[in-house]
Biopython code that builds the backbone (N, CA, C, O; Angstrom):
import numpy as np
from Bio.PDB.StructureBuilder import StructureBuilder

atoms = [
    (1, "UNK", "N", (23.924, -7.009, 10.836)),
    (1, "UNK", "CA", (22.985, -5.894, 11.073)),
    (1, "UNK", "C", (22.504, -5.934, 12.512)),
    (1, "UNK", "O", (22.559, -6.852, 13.331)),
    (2, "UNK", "N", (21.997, -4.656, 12.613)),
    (2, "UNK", "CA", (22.039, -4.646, 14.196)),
    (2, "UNK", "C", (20.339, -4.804, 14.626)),
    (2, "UNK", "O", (19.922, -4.316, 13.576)),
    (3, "UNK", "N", (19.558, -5.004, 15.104)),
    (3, "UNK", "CA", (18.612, -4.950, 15.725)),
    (3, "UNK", "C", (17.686, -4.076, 15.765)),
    (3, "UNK", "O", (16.483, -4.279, 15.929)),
    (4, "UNK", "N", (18.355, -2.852, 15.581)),
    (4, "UNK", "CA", (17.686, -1.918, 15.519)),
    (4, "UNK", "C", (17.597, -1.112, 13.994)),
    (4, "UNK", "O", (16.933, -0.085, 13.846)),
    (5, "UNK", "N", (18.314, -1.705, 12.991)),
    (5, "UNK", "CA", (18.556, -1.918, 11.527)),
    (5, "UNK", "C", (17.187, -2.625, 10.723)),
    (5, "UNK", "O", (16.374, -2.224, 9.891)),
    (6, "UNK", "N", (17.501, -4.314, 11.708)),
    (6, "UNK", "CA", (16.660, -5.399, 11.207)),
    (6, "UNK", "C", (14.960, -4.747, 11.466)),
    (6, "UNK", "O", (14.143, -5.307, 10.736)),
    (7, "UNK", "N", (14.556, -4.005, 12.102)),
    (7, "UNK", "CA", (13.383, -3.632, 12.410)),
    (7, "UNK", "C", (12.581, -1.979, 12.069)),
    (7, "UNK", "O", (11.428, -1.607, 12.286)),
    (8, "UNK", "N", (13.944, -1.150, 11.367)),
    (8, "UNK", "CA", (13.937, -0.470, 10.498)),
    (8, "UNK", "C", (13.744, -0.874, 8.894)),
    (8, "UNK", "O", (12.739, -0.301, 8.474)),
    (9, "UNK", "N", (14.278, -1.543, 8.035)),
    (9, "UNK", "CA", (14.029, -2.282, 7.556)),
    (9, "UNK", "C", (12.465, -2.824, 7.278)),
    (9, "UNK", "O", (11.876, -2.761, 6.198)),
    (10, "UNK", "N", (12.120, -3.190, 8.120)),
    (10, "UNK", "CA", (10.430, -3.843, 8.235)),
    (10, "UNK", "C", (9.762, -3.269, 8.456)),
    (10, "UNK", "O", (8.632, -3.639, 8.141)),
    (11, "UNK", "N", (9.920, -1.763, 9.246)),
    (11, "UNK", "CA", (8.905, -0.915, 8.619)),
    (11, "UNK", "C", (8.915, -0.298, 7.545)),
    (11, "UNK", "O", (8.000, 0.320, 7.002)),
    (12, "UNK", "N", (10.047, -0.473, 7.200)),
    (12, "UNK", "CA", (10.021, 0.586, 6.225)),
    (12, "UNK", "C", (9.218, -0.153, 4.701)),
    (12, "UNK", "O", (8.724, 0.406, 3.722)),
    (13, "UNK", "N", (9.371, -1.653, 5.056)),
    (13, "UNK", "CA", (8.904, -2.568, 3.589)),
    (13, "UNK", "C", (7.147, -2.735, 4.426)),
    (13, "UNK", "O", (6.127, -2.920, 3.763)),
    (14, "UNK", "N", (7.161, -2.653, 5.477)),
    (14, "UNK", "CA", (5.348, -2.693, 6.264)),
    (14, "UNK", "C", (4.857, -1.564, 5.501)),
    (14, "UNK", "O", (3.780, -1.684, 4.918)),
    (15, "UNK", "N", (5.793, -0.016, 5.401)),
    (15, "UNK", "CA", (4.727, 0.921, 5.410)),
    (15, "UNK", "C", (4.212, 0.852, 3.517)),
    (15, "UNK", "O", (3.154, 1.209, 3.000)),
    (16, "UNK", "N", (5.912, 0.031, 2.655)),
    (16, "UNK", "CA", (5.506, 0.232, 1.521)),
    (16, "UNK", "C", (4.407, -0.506, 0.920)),
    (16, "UNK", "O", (3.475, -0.202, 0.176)),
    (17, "UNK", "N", (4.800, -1.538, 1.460)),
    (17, "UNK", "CA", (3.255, -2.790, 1.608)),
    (17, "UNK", "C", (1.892, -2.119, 2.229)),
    (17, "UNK", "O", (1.014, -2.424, 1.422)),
    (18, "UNK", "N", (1.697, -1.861, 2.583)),
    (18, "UNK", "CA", (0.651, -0.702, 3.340)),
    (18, "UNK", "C", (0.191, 0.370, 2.131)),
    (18, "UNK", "O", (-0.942, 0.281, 1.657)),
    (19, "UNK", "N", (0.942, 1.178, 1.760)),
    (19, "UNK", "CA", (0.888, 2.001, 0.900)),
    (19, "UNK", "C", (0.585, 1.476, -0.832)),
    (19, "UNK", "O", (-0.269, 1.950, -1.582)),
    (20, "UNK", "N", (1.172, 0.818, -1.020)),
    (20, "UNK", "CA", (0.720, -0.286, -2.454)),
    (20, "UNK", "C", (-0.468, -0.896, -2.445)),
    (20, "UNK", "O", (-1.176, -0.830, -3.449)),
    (21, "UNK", "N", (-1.000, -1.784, -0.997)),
    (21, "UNK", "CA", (-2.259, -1.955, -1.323)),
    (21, "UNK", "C", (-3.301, -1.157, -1.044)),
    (21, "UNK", "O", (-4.431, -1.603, -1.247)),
    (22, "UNK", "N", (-3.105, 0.374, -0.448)),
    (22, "UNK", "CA", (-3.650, 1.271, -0.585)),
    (22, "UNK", "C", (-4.175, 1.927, -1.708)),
    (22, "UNK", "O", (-5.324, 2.286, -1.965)),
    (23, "UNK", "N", (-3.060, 2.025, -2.367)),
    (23, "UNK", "CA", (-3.362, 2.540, -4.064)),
    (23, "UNK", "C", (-3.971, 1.567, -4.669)),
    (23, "UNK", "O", (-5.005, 2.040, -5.140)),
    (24, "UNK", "N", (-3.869, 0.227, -4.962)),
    (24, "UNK", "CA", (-4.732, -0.773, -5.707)),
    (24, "UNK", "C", (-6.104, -0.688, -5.184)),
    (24, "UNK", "O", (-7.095, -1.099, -5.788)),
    (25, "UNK", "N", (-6.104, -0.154, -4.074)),
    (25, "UNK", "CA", (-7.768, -0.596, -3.597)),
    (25, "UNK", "C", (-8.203, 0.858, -4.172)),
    (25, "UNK", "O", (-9.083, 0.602, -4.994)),
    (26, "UNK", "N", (-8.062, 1.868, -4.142)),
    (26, "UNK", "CA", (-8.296, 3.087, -4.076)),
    (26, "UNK", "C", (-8.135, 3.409, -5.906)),
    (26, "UNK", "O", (-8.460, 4.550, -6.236)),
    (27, "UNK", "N", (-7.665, 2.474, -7.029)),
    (27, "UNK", "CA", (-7.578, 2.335, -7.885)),
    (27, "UNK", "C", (-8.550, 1.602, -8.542)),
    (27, "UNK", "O", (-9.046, 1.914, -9.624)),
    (28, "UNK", "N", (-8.904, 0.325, -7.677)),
    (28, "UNK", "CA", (-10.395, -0.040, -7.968)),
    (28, "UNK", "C", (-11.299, 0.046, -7.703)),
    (28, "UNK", "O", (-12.188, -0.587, -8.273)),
    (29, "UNK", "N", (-11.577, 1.044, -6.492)),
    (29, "UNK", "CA", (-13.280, 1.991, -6.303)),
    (29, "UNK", "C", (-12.974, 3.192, -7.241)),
    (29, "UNK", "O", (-14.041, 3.587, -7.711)),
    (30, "UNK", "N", (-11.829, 3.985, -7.731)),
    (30, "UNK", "CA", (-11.951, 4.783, -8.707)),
    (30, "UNK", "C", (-12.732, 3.804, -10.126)),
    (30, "UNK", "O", (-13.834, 4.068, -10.608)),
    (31, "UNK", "N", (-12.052, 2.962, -10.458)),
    (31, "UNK", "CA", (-12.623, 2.027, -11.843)),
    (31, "UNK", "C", (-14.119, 1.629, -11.199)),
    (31, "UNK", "O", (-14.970, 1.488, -12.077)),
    (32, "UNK", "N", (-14.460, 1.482, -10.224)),
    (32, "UNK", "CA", (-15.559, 0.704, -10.175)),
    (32, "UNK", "C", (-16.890, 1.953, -10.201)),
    (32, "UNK", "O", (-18.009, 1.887, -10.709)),
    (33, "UNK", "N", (-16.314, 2.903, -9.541)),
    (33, "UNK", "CA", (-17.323, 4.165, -9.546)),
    (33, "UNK", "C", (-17.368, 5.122, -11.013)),
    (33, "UNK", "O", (-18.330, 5.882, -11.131)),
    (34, "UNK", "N", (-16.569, 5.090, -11.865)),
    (34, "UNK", "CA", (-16.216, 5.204, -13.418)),
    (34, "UNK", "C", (-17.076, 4.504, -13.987)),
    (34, "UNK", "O", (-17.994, 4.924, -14.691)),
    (35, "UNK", "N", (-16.835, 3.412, -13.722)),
    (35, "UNK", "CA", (-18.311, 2.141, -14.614)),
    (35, "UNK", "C", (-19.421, 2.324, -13.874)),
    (35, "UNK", "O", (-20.398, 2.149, -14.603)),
    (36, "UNK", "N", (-19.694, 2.557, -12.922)),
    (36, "UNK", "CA", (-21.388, 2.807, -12.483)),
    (36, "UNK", "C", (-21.393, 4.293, -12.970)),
    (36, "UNK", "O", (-22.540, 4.702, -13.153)),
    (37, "UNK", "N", (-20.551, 5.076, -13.192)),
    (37, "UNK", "CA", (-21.523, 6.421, -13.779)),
    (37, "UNK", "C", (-21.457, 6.272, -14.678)),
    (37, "UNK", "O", (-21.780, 7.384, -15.097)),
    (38, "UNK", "N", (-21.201, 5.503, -15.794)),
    (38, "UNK", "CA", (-21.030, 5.057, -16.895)),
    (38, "UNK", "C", (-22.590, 4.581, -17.397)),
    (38, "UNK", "O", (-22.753, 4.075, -18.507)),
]
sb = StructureBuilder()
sb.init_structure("model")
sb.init_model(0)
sb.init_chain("A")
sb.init_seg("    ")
for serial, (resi, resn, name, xyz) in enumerate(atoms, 1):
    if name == "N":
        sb.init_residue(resn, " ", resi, " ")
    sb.init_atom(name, np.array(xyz, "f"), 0.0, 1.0, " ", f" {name:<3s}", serial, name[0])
structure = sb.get_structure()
């Protein structure tokens, strides 16, 4: 692989990593703001 492959690649798994713990966090101020109006 070429260099410019190997670093395509890593963003592309940075942005999904990025994006996954986006949703978990944004999944638990939804649950956490659910139980305080609760």
């Amino acid at each position: 692989a070429t260099a410019c492959e190997i670093v395509g690649v890593q963003v592309v798994l940075f942005r999904r990593s990025r994006a996954a713990s986006v949703a978990v966090s944004s999944t638990a101020a939804d649950t956490v703001l659910s139980a305080a109006a609760v």
